[in-house]
C-alpha positions as CSV (number, residue, x, y, z in Angstrom):
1,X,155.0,99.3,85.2
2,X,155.3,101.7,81.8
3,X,152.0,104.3,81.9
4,X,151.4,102.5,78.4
5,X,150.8,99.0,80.7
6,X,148.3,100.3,82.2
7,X,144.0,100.4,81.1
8,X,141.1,101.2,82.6
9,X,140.6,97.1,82.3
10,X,143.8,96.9,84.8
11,X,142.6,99.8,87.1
12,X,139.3,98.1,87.4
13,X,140.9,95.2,88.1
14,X,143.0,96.4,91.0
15,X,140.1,98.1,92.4
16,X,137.9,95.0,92.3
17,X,140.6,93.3,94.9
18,X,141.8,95.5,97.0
19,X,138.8,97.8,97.7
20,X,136.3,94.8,96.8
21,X,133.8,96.0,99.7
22,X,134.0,100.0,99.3
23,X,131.8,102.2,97.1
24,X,132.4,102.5,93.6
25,X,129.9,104.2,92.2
26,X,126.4,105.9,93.6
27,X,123.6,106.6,91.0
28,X,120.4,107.5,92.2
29,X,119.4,104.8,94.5
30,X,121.5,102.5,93.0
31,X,124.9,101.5,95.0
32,X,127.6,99.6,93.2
33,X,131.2,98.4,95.1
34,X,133.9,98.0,93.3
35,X,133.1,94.0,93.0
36,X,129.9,94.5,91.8
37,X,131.0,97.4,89.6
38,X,133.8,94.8,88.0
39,X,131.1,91.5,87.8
40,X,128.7,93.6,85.6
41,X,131.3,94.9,83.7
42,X,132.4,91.2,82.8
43,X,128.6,90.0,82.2
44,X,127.9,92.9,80.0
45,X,131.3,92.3,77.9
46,X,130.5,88.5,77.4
47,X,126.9,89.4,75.9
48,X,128.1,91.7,73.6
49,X,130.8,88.9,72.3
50,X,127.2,86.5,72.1
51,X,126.0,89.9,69.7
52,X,129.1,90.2,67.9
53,X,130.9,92.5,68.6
54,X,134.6,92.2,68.0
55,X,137.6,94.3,68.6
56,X,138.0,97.8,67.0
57,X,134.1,97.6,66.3
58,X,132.2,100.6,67.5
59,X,130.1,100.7,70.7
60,X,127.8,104.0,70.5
61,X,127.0,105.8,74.0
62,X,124.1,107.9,74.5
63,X,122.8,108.2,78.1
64,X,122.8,110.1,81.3
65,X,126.2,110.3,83.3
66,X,126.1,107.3,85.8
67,X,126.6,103.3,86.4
68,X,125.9,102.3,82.8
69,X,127.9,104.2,81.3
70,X,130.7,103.6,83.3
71,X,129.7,99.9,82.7
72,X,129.4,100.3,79.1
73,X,132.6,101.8,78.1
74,X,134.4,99.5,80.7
75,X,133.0,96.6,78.9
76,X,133.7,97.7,75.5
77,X,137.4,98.4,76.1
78,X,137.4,94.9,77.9
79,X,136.7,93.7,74.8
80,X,138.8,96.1,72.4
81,X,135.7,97.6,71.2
82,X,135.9,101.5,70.6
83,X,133.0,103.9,72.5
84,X,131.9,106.2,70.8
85,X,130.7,108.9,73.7
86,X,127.9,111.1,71.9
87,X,127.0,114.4,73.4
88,X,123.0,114.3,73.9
89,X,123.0,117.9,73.3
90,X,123.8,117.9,69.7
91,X,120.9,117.9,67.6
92,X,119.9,114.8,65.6
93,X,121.6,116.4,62.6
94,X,124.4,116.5,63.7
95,X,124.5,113.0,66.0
96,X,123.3,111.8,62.6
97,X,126.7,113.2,60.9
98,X,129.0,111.6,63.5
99,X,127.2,108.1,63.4
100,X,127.8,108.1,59.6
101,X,131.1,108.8,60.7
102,X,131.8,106.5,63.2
103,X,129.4,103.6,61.9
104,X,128.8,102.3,65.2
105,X,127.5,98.3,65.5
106,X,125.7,98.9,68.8
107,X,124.2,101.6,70.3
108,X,123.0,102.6,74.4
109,X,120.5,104.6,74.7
110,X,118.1,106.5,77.2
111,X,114.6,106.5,76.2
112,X,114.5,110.3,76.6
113,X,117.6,110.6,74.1
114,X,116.0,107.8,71.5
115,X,114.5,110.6,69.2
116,X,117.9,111.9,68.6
117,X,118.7,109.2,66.6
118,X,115.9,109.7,64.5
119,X,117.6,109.1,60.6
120,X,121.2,108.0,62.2
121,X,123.0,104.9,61.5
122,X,123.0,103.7,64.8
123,X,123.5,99.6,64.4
124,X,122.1,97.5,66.9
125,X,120.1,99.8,69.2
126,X,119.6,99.1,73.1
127,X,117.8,101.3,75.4
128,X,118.9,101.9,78.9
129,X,116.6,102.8,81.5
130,X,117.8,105.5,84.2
131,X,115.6,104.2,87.0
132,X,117.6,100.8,86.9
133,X,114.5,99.3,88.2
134,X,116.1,95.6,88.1
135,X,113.9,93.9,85.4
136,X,114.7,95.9,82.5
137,X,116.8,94.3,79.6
138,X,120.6,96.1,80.7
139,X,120.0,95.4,84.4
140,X,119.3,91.7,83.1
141,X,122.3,91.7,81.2
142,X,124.8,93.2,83.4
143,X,123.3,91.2,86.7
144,X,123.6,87.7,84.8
145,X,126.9,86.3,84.9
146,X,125.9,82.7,83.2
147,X,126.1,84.9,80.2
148,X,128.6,83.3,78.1
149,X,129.9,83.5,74.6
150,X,133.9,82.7,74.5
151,X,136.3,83.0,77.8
152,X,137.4,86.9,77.8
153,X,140.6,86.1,79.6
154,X,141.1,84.4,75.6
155,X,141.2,87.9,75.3
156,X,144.7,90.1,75.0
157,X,145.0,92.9,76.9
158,X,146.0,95.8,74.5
159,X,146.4,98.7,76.4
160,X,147.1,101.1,73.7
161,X,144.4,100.2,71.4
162,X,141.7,102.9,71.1
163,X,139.4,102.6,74.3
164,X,137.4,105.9,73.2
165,X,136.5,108.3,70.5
166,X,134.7,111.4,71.6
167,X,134.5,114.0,69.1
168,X,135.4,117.6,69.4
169,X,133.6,120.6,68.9
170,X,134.5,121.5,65.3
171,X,134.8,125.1,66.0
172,X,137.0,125.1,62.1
173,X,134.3,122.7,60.5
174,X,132.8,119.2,60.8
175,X,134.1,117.6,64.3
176,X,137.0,115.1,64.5
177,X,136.8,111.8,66.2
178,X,139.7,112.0,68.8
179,X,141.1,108.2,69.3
180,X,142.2,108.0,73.0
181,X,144.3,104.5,73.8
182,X,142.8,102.9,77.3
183,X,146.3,103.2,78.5
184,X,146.3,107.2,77.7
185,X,143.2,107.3,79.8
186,X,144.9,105.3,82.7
187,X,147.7,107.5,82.2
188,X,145.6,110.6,82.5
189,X,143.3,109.7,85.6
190,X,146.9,108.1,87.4
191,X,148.5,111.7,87.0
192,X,145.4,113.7,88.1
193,X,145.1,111.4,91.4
194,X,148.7,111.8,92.3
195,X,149.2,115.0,92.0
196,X,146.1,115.7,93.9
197,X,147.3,113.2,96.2
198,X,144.4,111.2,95.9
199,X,143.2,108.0,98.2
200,X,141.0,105.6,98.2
201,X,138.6,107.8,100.8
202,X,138.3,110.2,97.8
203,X,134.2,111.1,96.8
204,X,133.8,112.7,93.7
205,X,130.6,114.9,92.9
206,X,130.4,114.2,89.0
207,X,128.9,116.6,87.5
208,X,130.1,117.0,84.2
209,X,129.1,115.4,81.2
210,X,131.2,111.8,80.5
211,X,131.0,112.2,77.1
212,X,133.1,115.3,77.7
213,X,136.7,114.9,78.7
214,X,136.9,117.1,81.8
215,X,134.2,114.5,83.2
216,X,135.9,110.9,82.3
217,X,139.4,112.2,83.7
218,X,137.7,112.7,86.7
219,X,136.3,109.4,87.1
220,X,139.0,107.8,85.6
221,X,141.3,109.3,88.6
222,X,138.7,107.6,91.0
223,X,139.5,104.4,89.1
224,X,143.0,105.3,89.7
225,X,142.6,105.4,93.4
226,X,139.9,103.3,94.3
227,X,137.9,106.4,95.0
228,X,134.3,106.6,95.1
229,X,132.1,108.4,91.9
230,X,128.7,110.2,93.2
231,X,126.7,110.6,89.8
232,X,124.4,113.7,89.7
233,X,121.3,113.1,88.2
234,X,120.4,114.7,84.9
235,X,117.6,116.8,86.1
236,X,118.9,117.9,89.4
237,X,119.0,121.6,89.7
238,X,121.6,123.5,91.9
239,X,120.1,122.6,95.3
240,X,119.7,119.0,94.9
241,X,123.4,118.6,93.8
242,X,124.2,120.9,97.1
243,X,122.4,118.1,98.8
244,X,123.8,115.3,97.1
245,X,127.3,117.0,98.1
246,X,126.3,116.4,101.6
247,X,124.5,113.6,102.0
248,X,127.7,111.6,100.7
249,X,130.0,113.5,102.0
250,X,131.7,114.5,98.9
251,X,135.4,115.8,98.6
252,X,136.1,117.4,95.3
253,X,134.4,118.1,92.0
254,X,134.4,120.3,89.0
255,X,131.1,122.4,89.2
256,X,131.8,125.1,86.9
257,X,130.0,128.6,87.7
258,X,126.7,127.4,86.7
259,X,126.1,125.1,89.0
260,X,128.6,126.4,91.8
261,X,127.6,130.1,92.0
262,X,123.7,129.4,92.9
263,X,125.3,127.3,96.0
264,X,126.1,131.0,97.9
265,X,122.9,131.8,98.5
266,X,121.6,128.1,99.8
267,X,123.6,127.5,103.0
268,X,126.5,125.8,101.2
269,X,128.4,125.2,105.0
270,X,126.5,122.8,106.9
271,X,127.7,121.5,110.0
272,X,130.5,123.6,109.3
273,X,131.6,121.5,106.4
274,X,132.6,122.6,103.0
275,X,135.5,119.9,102.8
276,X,135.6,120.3,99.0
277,X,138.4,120.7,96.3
278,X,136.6,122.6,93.0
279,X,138.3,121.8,89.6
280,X,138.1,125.0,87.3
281,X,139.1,125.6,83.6
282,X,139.3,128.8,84.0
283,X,143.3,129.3,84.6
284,X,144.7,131.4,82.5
285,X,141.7,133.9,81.4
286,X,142.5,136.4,84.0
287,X,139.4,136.0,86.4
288,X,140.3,134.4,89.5
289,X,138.8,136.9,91.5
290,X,135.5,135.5,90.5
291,X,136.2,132.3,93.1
292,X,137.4,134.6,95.8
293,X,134.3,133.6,97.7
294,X,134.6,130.0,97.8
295,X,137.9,130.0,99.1
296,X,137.0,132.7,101.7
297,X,133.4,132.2,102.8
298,X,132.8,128.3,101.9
299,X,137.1,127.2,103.5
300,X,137.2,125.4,100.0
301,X,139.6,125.5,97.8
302,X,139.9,126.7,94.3
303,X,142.2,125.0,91.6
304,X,142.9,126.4,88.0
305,X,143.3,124.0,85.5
306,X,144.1,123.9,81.0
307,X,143.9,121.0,79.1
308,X,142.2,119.9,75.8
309,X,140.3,116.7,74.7
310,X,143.6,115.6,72.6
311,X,145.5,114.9,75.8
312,X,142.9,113.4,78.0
313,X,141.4,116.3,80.0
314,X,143.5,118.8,82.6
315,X,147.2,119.0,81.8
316,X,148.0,121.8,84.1
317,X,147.3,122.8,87.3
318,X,147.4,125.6,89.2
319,X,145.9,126.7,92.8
320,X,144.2,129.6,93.6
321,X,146.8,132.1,95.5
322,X,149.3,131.6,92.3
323,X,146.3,132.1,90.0
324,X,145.8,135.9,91.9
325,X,149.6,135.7,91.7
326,X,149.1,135.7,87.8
327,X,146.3,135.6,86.4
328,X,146.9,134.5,83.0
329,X,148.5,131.8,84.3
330,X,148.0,128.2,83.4
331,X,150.5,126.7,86.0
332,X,152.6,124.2,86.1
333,X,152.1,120.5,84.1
334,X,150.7,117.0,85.6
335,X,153.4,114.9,86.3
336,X,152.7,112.6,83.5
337,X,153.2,115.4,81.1
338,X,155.3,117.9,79.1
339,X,155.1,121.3,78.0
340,X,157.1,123.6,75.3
341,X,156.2,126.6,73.3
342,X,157.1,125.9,69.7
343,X,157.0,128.5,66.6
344,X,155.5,127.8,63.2
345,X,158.2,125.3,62.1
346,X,158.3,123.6,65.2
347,X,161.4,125.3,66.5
348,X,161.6,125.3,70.6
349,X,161.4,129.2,71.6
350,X,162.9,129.7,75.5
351,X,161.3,131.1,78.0
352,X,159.1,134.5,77.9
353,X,159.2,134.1,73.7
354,X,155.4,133.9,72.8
355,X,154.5,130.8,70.3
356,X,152.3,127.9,70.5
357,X,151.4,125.9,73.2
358,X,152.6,122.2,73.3
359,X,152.4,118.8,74.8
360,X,153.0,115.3,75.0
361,X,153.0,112.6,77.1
362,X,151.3,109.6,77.4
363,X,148.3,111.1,77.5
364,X,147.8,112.1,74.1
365,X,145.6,111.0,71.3
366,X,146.2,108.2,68.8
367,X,145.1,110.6,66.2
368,X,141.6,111.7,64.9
369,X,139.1,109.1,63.3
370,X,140.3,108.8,59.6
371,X,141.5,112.0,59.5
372,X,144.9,111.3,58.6
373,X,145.7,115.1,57.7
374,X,144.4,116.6,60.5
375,X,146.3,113.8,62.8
376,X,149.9,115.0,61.1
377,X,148.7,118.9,61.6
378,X,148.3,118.0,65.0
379,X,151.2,115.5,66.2
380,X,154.0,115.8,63.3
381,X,156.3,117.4,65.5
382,X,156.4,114.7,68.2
383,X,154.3,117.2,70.1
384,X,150.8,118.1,70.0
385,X,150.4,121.2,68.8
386,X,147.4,122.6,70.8
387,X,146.3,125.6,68.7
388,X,146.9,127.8,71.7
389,X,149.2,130.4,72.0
390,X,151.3,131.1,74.8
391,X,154.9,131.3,76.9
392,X,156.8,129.5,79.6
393,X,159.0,131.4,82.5
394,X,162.1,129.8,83.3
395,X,160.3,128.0,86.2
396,X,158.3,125.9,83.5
397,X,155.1,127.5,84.1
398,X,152.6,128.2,81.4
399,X,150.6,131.4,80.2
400,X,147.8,131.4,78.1
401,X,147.2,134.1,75.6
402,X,144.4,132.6,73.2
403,X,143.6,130.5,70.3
404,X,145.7,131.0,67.2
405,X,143.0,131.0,65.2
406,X,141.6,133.6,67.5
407,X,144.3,136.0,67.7
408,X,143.2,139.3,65.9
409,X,145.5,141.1,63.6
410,X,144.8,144.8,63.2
411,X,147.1,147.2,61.4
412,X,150.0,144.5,61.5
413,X,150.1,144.3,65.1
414,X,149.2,141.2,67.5
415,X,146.4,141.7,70.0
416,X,145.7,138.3,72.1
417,X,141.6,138.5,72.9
418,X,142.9,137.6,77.0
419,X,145.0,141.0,76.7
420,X,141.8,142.6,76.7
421,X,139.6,140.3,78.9
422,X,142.4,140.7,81.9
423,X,141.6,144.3,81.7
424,X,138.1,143.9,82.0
425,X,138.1,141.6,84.9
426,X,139.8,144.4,87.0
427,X,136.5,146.3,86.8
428,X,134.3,145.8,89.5
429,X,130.7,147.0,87.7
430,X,132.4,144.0,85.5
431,X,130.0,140.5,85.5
432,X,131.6,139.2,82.2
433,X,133.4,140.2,79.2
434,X,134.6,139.0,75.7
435,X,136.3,140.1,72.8
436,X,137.0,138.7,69.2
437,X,138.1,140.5,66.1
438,X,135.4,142.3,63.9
439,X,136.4,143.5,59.7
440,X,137.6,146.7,59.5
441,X,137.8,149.0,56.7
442,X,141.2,150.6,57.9
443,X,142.6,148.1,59.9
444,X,141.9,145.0,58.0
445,X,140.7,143.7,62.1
446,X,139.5,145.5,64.9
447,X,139.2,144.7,68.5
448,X,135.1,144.5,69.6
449,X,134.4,143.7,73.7
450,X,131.1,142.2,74.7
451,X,130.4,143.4,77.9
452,X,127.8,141.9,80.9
453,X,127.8,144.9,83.7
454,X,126.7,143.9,87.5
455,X,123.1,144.3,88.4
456,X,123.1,147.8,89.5
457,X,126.0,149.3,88.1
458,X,126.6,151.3,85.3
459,X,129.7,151.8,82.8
460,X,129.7,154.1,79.5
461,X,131.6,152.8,76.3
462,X,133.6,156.1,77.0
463,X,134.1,155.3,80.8
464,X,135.9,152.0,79.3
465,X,138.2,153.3,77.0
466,X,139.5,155.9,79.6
467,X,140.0,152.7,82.0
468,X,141.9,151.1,79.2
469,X,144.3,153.8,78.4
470,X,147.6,153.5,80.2
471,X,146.8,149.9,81.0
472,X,147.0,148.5,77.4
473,X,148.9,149.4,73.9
474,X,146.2,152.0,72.1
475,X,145.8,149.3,69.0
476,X,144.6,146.7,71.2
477,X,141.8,149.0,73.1
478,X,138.4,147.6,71.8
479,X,136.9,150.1,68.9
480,X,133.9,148.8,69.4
481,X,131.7,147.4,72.6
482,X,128.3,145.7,72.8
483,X,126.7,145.7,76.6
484,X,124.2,142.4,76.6
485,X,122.8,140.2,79.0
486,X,125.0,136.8,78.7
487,X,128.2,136.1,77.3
488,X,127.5,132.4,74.8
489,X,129.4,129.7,76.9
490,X,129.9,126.3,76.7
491,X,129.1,123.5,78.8
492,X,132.4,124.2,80.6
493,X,132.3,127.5,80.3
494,X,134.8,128.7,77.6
495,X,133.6,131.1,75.8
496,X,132.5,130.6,72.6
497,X,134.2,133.5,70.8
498,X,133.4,132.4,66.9
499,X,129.7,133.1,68.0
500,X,130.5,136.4,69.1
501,X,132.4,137.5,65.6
502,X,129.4,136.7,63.8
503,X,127.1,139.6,65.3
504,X,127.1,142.7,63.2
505,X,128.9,145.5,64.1
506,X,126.6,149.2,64.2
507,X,128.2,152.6,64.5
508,X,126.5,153.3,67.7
509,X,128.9,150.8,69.5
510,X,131.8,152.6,68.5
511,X,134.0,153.3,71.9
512,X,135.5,156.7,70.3
């Protein structure tokens, strides 16, 4: 079969037959196969036909990470309806902005979340409890399979219609509905799973967000292989997910440093098992070192990964030796995707030139929600054009040097912000660093590091720019550095860089 034949509908569907009887999905105390999984899928779908709810109508998610809303976005796309995935940490402001955007018919929602909706057009609101305590009105719906409007194998199958719109983080203004097909999502979890070479014993510890991309891919490569999802629960701190991890025996994950790093100090090896494969987005940003320990003291293993919500989650991958091997590395792409380095025209530059950063595949995006401008800036060129810039060597691996609209310009010359980071991460009193480009007066931009030292170590502004000499052109040494506590991240832990341009600038940070 073409990728562009396949859905999350057909995956389901393969998984309900041959792995009928195996886990599909653990939530809490609730235990779903991949039968049951697929039967509630088919009840829930038929109910909201009895509401409604036709194709390319908008199904609005807003709920914890687990079983419903696996079963929710499976049964809108079984039904060509479009989920909507809404991030609960927005404020209502701004989930208010995307709802008028998206004008959703139906919305799922926790009760915890409900006041988020407060003044958003919402349509047809449903709650969803988290205990799934068996007589609330989803478990009702999804457990009843006399439900019945119209036969949905009346249905067509439309792989490439829009199974999803989650909306990205409009770091250059309002956010942008990105329109993923269901067969792009297929498409993305297939490649993960093979590449990782995948099977159907395969437990994944999910731990990030669904309504963010790094977290469906993953559970869409379960889908892929009949593997098994373990759903953290919202509240769990560190430990409990530690325990979670062993009590189902889980095999890979992507717990980002704020959730993996606590794990060193709580016996993380028990029974002299560690068996896990840790997904990181950090390739390319020149700290690999900071993973040495799981790979040494935990016999996991570490892998590197760059992708973007256009194109369905990770692209590239990269393990952890040939991320010490170069750290700015992104590695090499998924096998169900391309990469180039184009210049502004969309010219193909060969290998070591520096441009931008491009993909396709069948992976990418439809396009963005009625944003017909934005959708040409992004695709015109038969590419996506991901805003990064970067090269290739001849071997067709990638290297990340920033955001285009990060790159800072100072007295004509080109300084990419990961120039500066790599030097920083060579410093042992080093915990974290940033930089971003501040006004200058002489300049027009100059380069300002925020810096996070080690507990117990020390480092003066001049110490730094006598560390940076001989490693780095003099223009691109920061002019200016502010130590503080934390570094703004997001959930993933890319650091927010726009956030750190926006602090004032004060003589007394002035490196020399």
């Amino acid at each position: 079969m073409h990728p562009r034949d396949f859905s999350l509908d057909t995956l389901l569907a393969n998984c309900a037959q041959r792995h009928a009887h195996r886990l599909a999905t653990v939530d809490g105390t609730q235990r779903l196969t991949w039968s049951e999984l697929d039967a509630r899928v088919a009840s829930l779908a038929r109910w909201m036909l009895s509401r409604g709810i036709a194709p390319g109508d908008r199904i609005a998610l807003l709920l914890t990470d687990g079983a419903p809303f696996l079963t929710v976005l499976l049964a809108a796309g079984r039904i060509g309806a479009i989920a909507v995935l809404l991030n609960w940490r927005l404020a209502p402001a701004e989930l208010a902005w995307i709802c008028g955007d998206a004008e959703p018919a139906m919305t799922f929602v926790n009760p915890r979340f409900r006041d988020l909706l407060a003044g958003a057009q919402a349509g047809e609101v449903h709650e969803v409890d988290e205990a799934h305590a068996g007589d609330g009105l989803f478990e009702s719906l999804v457990s009843d399979c006399r439900v019945s409007a119209r036969s949905l194998e009346a249905l067509a199958l439309v792989p490439e219609r829009p199974l999803y719109m989650m909306y990205t983080s409009g770091t250059t203004g309002r956010p942008k509905g990105c329109l993923q097909a269901g067969s792009a999502v297929a498409a993305s979890g297939l490649g993960f799973a093979q590449h990782r070479g995948f099977r159907h014993d395969e437990v994944l510890l999910s731990v990030n967000p669904l309504f963010h991309v790094v977290g469906m891919q993953q559970v869409a490569a379960m889908l892929a292989c009949g593997g098994t999802s373990v759903f953290a629960g919202r509240d769990d701190d560190s430990a409990a997910i530690l325990d979670l991890l062993h009590r189902e025996g889980c095999t890979t994950t992507s717990a980002f440093p704020t959730i993996c790093f606590p794990w060193a100090a709580m016996e993380p090896v028990r029974g002299g098992r560690m068996p896990l494969t840790n997904y990181t987005g950090g390739a390319g940003m020149g700290r690999p070192q900071m993973y040495e320990f799981i790979e040494r003291d935990w016999d996991a293993r570490v892998v590197g990964g760059y992708g973007q919500t256009e194109i369905c989650g990770f692209a590239t991958f990269i393990d952890y030796p040939q991320m010490l091997e170069a750290p700015r590395s992104i590695g090499w792409t998924l096998p169900h995707v391309q990469m180039t380095v184009l210049d502004p025209e969309g010219n193909h530059l060969p290998p070591g030139e520096e441009g931008e950063l491009a993909l396709r595949g069948p992976s990418v995006m439809l396009g963005y929600w009625r944003n017909p401008e934005a959708s040409e800036a992004a695709l015109g060129h038969g590419w996506l054009r991901t805003g990064d810039l970067g090269t290739m060597d001849a071997s067709g691996r990638g290297y990340l040097l920033g955001r285009a609209k990060e790159l800072i310009k100072t007295g004509g010359e080109n300084v990419y912000p990961a120039e500066v980071d790599a030097v920083f991460a060579a410093m042992p009193e080093v915990a974290d660093a940033g930089c971003c480009g501040v006004p200058d007066r002489q300049w027009g931009e100059a380069v300002k590091a925020f810096v996070v030292l080690k507990p117990g170590h020390s480092l003066t502004r001049e110490e730094i720019t006598q560390r940076f000499k001989g490693q780095i052109a003099g223009y691109k040494r920061p002019r200016y550095i502010e130590f503080v506590d934390r570094l703004p991240r997001d959930p993933i832990g890319k650091l927010l860089r726009r956030e750190l341009s926006v602090r004032p600038v004060s003589p007394d940070q002035a490196a020399d």
